[in-house]
Every structure is written in structure tokens, then in C-alpha cells.
C-alpha positions as CSV (number, residue, x, y, z in Angstrom):
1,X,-63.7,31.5,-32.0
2,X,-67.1,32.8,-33.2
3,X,-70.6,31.8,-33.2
4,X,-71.1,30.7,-36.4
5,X,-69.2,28.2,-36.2
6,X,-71.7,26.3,-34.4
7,X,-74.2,24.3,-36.5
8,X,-78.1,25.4,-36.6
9,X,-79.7,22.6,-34.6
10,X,-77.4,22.9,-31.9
11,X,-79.2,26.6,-31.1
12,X,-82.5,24.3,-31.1
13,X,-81.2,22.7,-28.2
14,X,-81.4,24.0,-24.5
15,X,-79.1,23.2,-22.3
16,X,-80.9,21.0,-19.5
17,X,-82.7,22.4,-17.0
18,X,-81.9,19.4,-14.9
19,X,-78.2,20.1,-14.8
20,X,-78.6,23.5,-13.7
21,X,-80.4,21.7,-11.0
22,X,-77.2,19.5,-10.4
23,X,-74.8,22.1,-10.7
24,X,-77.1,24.2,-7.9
25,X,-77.2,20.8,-5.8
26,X,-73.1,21.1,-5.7
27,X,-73.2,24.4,-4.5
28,X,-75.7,23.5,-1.5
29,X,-74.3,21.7,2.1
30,X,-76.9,20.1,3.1
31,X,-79.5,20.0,0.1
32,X,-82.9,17.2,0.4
33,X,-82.3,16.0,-2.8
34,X,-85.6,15.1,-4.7
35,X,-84.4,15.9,-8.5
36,X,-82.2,12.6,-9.7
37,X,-83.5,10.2,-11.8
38,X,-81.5,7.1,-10.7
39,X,-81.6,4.7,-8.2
40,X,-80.5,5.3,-5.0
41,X,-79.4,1.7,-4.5
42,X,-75.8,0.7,-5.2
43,X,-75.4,-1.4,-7.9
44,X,-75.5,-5.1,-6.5
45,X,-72.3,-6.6,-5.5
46,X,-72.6,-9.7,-8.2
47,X,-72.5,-7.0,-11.2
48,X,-69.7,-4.8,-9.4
49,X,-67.8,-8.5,-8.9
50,X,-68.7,-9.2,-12.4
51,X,-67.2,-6.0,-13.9
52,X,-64.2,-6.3,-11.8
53,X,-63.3,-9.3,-13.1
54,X,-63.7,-8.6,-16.5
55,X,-61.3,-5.5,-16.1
56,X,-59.0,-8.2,-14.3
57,X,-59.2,-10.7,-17.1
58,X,-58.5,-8.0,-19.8
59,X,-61.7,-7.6,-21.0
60,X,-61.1,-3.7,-21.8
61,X,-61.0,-3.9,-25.7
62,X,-63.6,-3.3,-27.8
63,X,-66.6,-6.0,-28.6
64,X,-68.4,-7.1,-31.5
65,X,-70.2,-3.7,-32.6
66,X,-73.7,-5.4,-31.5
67,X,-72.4,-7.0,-28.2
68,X,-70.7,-10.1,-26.7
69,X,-72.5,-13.4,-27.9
70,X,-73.5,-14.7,-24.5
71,X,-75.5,-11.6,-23.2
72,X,-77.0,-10.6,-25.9
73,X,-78.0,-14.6,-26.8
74,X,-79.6,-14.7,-22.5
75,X,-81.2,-11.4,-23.8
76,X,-82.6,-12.7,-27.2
77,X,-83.7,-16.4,-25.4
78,X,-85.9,-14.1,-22.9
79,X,-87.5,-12.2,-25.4
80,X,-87.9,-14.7,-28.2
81,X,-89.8,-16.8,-25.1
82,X,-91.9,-13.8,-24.2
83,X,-92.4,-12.5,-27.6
84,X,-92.4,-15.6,-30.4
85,X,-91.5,-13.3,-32.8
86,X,-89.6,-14.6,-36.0
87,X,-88.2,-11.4,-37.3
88,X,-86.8,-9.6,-34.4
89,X,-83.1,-9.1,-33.6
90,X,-82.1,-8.0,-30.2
91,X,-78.2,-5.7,-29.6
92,X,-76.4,-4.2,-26.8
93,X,-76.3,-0.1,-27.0
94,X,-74.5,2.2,-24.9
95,X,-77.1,3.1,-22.6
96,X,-80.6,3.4,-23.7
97,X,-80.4,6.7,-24.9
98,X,-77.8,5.4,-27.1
99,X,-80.1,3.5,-28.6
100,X,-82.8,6.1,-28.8
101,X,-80.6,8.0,-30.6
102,X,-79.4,5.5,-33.0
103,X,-83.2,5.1,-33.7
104,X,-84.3,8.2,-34.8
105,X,-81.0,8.9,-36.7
106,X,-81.5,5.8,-39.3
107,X,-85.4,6.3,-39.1
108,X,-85.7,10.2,-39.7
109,X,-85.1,12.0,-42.4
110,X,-85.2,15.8,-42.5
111,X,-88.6,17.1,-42.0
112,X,-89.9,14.3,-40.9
113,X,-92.6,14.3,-37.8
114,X,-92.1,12.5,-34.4
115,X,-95.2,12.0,-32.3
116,X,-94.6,12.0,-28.7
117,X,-96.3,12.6,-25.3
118,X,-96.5,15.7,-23.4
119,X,-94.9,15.5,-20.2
120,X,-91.6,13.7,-22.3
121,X,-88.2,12.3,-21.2
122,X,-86.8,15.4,-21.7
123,X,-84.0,13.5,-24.4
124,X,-86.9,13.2,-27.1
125,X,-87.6,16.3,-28.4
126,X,-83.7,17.0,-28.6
127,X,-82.9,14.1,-30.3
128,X,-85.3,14.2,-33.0
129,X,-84.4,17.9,-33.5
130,X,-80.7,16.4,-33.8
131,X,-82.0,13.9,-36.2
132,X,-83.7,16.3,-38.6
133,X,-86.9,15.9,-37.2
134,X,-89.8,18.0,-35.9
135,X,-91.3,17.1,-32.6
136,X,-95.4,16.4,-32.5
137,X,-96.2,16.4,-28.8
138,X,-100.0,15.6,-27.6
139,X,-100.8,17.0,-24.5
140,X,-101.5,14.0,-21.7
141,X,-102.8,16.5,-19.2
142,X,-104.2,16.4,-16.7
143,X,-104.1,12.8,-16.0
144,X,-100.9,11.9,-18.5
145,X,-103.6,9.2,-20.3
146,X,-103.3,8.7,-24.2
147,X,-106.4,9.4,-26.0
148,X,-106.3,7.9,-29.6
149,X,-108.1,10.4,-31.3
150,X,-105.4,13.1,-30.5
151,X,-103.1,10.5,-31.8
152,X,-104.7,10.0,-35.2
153,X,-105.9,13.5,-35.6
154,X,-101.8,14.2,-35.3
155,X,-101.1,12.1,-37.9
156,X,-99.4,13.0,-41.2
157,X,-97.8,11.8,-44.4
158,X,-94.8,13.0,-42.6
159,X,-95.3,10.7,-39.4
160,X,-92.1,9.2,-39.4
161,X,-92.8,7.4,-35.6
162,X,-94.3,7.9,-32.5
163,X,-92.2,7.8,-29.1
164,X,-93.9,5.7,-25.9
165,X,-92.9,5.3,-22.6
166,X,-94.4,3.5,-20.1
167,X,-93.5,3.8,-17.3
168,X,-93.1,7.2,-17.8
169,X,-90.2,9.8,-16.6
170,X,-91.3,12.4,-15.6
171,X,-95.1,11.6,-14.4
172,X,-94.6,8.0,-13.4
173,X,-97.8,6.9,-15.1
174,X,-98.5,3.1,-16.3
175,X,-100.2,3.0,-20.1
176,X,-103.4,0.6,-19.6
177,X,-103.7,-2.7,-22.0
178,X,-106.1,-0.6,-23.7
179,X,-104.0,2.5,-24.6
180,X,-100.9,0.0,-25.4
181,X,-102.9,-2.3,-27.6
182,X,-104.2,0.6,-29.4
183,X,-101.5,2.4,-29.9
184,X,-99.8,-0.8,-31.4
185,X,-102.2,-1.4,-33.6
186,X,-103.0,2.6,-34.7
187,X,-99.1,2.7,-35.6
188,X,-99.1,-0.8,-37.8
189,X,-102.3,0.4,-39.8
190,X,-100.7,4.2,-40.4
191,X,-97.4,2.3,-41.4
192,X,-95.4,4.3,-38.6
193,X,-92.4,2.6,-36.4
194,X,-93.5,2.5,-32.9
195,X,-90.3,2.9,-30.4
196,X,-91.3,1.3,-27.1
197,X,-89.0,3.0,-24.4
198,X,-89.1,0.2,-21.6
199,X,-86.8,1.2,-18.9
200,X,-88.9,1.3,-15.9
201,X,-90.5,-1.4,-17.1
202,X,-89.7,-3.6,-14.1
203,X,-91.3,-0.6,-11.6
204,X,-94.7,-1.2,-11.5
205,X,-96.9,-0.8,-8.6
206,X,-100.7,-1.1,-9.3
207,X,-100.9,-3.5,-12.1
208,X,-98.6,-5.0,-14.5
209,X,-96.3,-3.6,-17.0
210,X,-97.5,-3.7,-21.0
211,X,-95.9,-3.4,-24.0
212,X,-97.5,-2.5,-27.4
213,X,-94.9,-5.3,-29.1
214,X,-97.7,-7.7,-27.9
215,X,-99.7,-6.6,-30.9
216,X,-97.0,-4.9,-33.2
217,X,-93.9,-7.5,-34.0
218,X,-92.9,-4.5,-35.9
219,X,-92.3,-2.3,-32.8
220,X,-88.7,-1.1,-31.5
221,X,-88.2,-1.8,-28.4
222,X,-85.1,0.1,-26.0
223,X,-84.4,-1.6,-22.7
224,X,-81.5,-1.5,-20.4
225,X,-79.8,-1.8,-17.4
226,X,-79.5,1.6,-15.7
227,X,-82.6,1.8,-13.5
228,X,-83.4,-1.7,-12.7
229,X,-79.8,-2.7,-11.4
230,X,-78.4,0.9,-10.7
231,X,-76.1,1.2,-13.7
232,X,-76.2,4.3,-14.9
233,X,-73.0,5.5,-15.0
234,X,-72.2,2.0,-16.6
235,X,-74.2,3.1,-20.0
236,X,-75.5,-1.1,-20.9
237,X,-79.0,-0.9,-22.5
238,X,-80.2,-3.0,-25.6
239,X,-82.9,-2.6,-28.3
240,X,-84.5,-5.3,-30.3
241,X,-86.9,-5.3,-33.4
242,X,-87.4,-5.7,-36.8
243,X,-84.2,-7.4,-38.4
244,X,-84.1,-4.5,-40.8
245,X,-84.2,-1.9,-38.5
246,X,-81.4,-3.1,-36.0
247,X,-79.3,-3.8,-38.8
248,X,-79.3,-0.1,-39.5
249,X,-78.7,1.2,-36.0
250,X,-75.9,-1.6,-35.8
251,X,-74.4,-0.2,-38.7
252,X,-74.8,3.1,-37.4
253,X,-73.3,2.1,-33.8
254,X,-70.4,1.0,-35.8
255,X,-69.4,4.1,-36.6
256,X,-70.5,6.2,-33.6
257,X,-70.5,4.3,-30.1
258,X,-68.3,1.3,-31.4
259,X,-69.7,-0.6,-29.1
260,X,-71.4,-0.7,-24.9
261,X,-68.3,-0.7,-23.4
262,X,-67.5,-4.7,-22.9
263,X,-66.1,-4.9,-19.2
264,X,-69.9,-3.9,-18.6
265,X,-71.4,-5.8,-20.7
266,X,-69.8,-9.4,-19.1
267,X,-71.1,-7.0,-15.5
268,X,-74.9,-7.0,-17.6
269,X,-74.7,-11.3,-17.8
270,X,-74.2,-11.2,-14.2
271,X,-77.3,-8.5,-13.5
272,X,-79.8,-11.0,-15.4
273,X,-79.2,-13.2,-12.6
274,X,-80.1,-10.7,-9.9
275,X,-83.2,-10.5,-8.4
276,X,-84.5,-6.9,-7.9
277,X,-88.3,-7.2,-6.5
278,X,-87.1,-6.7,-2.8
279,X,-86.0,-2.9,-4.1
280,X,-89.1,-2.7,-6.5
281,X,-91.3,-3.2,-3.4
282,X,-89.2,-0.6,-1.6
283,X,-90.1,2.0,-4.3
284,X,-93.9,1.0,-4.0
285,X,-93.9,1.7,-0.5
286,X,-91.9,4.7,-0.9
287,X,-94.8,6.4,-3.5
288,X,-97.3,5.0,-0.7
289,X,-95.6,7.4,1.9
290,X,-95.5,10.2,-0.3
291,X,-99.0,10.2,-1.4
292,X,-100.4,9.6,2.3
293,X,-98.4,12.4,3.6
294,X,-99.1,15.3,0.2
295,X,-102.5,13.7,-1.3
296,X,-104.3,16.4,0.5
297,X,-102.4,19.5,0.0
298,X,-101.5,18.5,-3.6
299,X,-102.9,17.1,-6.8
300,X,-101.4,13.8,-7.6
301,X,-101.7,12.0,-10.5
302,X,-100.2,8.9,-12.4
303,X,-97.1,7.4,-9.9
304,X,-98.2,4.0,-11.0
305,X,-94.4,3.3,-11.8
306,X,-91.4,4.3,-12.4
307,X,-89.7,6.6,-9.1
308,X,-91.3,9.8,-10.1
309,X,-94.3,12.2,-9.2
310,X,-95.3,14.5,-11.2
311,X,-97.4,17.5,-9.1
312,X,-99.1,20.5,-10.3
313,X,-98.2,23.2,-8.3
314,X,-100.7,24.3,-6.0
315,X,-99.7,28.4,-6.5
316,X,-97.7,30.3,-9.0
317,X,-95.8,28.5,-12.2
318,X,-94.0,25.4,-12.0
319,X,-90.8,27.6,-12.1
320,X,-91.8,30.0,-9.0
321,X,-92.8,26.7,-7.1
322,X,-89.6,25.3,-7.5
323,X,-87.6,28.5,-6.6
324,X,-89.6,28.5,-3.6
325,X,-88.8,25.3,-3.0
326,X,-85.1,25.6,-3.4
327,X,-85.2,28.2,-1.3
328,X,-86.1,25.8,1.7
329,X,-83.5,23.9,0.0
330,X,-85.6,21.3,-1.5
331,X,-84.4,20.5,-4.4
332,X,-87.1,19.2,-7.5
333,X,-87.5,19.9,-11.1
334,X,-89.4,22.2,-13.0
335,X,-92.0,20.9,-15.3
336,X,-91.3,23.1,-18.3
337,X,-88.2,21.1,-18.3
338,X,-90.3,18.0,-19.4
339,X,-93.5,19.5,-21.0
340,X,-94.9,23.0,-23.2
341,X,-96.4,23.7,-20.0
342,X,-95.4,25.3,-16.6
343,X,-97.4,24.0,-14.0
344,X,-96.2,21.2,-12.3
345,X,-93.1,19.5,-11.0
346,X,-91.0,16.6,-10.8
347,X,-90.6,14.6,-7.7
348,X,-88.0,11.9,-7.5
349,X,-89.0,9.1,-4.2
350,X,-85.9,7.4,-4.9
351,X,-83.9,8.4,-1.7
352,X,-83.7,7.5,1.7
353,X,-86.6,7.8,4.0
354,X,-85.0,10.5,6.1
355,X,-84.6,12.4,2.9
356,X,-87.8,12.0,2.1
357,X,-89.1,12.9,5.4
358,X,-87.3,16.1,5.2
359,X,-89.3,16.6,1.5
360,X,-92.1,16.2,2.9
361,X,-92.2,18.6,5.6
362,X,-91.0,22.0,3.3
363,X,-93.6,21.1,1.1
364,X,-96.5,20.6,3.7
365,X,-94.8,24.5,4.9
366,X,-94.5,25.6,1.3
367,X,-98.2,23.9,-0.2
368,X,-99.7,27.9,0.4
369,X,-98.1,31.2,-0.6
């Protein structure tokens, strides 16, 4: 076996710096584990009943490529209702990075420009680079704001589309009306698909959650059910739009994903029926706590949503930060993993208090060199 058999983009991938955090996190007995991006919950006991069932009934073979009629009609009722748009078709993906990545492979072509926001979900820049794609990023620091004029100044014939999320992993920050509406509208006058990555979208604390679709029907949205019902490992997310662009990526999940797997998707019908504000409101008071307890050793900014902090370091590089931190067996992420720049790091509040207690207190020790 030799090197060259491996395809070109693949050596423009890194391996993630977050699993080398998990693989460390195995290694460790007793480690206070700030780093994962998932819920802490358990999944609630109607899905779990729900998926069980399914399995029990023989529900194991594949589905219709774009989902099982009566989740995905629930799902296109709630956001026809919220929406009123004519022209948008709604399917079930195999997680929501499944459907980010059927996005960018039937929207890019190679060479083709991607605009999206420095600190990122650490998938984007890899996926466009496996789609053929060059990544834009435009720096968000040090408040993780969008300004506009950086958007349209990045701008060019080769803008294929520009990647949003709000709320955003890794800083936790909530776009204002303002910076939604205007990005909605800056993406339908430049002709450029706008994906919306909603998954947090039910985890806001300060004020409510916005999406750019309000003023763009042309907007792809991807949605799903792994952080607001603790399904990760279940892979159920959806993505609706423009009929013409869904069809593509249905076509294109055809012959890649097949399809979500169905015992989870007849577990997803049952999660629309659960009510999750009792563990939102857990997760508010949770950033409370943090920022009472580090506001004055560290600077803190965005946290609106979403279960993640995003801190500069207050000495050294993100990276020496971290290894300091690990050291005291703390165990966060690096901001390079996320971002062209090394200065911060990732905080994840979605653990138990104790755990979170026991954060708290190395980083108080660890806040000077």
C-alpha cells in the first residue's frame, strides 16, 4: 500500500483535533469533561419507545430515499405554517451533516468559492474542500458579529454560497434580526444560495432565534434532531428549500446515504411531540453559572445559544492554554480547531453541575501563568 494511492483533497483534510481530544478523554480516569458537543440529556423515553417499536415491528428496511410520508408531511405542515412559502420542499437526511454535505456536493462545482464565518463548525471548510470548493472565511472576531461589508467586499463571480449558523458551534453566538435579514437579502441580490444551518435553533437564551428564510424563500435550510432531543448517534436531520435544490440532493442521497435510517425516523415522529424547554432552561442557567463564576478572570463573548463558550485565552496560544488545561485534567478544545486563529477555546456547559463545578475551579487556578 502506498501513498499515492490516496486522492489529493483528502491530504487537504486534517484529521480533527476534536477526536484527538476524545481519544485523550479515553485514556484519562477521572477526566472533567468540557469538550463534547452533545447533550448531556438522555434521549427522552417516548423517542427510545418509539424506535424500539419500530425495530419490533420490522421497520429495519430501507425508506423512501427522501423519508417516511408521515414525518416528513408533520415536518413540511410546521414549516409551510411558519414559512408560507410555495416553492419549498422539505426531506429527511442522515444527520444534518448529511445534509450539509449533500448541499455543497450538488451546489459546487470545482473552483468555486464558499463564504463562511470565522470561528466555523469545524465540518465546513472540509466539506467544501471535498466538494471542490475553496473556503472564504470572514473573520467574526472579537465579538463573532457579521459585518456586511466584509461579506460583500468577499464576494466574487465565483461565490457559489455562503454558510450561516446561528446558533453558532463553536462561539454560541445568536445572529441579530439585523445581521439575518441582511444577509438574506445581500445573498438574493448577489444571486448566491444561502445555507441556513439551524441546529441549535431551539437554544436560545437572550432573545429569540432568527432565520434569514424570513426574507429569502430561496434559502436552504438544515435542521435536525441531534441536539434538541439528544439524538446524535441516531443521525435524523432534515433540510428544506427550493424545490430545485432538494430535488438534487434527493437524487444525490439516493445514491450515497439511501436514506436516514427508518427505525429512527418513526423515533423522529415521536420527538416532535416532546416538549424540550424544561432542558433548554437548564442550559440557560447553566451559561449563567459559568459566566458568574469566569466573567472576571476571562473574556467572554457571544453564549447567547447553543451549549458552547467560546474564551480567549487569557496567556499563551489557544493550544498552550489547553495543554495547560489538560494537564489539570480539564479537558476543552483548542480554537485553531474551529478558526485561522489560535487564541481562544471551546467550552462545552452541557454537563452536570458537579462537572462543571470541577471546570470551574482549574480554570480560576489556571486563569494566570
Amino acid at each position: 500500500m502506498t501513498d499515492s494511492w490516496i486522492a489529493d483533497r483528502m491530504h487537504k483534510i486534517d484529521a480533527s483535533g476534536i477526536r484527538k481530544v476524545f481519544d485523550l478523554a479515553a485514556k484519562m480516569k477521572n477526566p472533567i469533561n468540557l469538550s463534547i458537543g452533545q447533550p448531556h440529556y438522555d434521549t427522552p423515553e417516548p423517542v427510545k419507545q418509539a424506535l424500539h417499536q419500530a425495530v419490533d415491528a420490522g421497520r429495519n428496511v430501507y425508506s423512501q430515499t427522501q423519508g417516511i410520508a408521515p414525518l416528513r408531511e408533520a415536518l413540511q405542515k410546521r414549516v409551510a405554517t411558519e414559512l408560507g412559502h410555495a416553492d419549498r420542499e422539505l426531506f429527511l437526511t442522515s444527520g444534518t451533516s448529511g445534509g450539509l454535505m449533500l448541499a455543497l456536493s450538488v451546489l459546487v462545482n470545482p473552483g468555486d468559492e464558499v463564504i463562511a464565518f470565522d470561528p466555523w463548525f469545524v465540518m465546513y471548510k472540509h466539506l467544501v474542500t471535498l466538494a471542490g470548493g475553496t473556503c472564504v472565511q470572514i473573520d467574526t472576531y472579537p465579538d463573532f458579529g457579521i459585518d456586511l461589508n466584509k461579506v460583500r467586499d468577499a464576494i466574487t463571480p465565483r461565490t457559489k454560497a455562503i454558510l450561516f449558523n446561528s446558533p453558532c458551534n463553536p462561539t454560541g453566538n445568536v445572529a441579530s434580526e439585523a445581521e439575518a435579514k441582511g444577509l438574506a437579502e445581500l445573498a438574493r441580490e448577489k444571486n448566491i444560495c444561502l445555507i441556513s444551518d439551524e441546529i441549535y435553533r431551539v437554544f436560545c437564551y437572550d432573545k429569540p432565534f432568527v432565520s434569514p428564510v424570513k426574507w429569502n424563500d430561496q434559502t436552504l435550510v438544515v435542521d435536525g434532531f441531534s441536539k434538541s432531543h439528544s439524538m446524535t448517534g441516531l443521525r435524523l436531520g432534515y433540510a428544506h428549500g427550493p424545490s430545485h435544490v432538494i430535488q438534487q440532493m434527493i437524487k444525490l442521497q439516493q445514491f450515497t446515504f439511501v436514506c436516514a435510517p427508518q427505525p429512527v425516523q418513526w423515533a423522529g415522529l415521536a420527538a416532535l411531540e416532546c416538549d424540550v424547554s424544561d432542558r433548554v432552561a437548564d442550559y440557560a442557567r447553566k451559561r449563567n453559572f459559568m459566566r458568574e463564576e469566569l466573567g472576571g478572570l476571562y473574556d467572554i463573548r457571544g453564549g447567547g445559544g447553543a451549549f458552547y463558550m467560546f474564551i480567549k485565552a487569557p496567556w499563551g496560544t489557544g493550544t498552550e492554554f489547553v495543554s495547560k488545561a489538560i494537564e489539570n485534567e480539564l479537558l476543552i478544545i483548542p480554537g485553531n480547531v474551529f478558526s485561522q486563529h489560535d487564541t481562544h477555546f471551546r467550552l462545552s456547559f452541557a454537563a452536570e453541575d458537579s462537572t462543571l463545578e470541577r471546570g470551574v475551579e482549574v480554570l480560576k487556578r489556571i486563569a494566570k501563568k
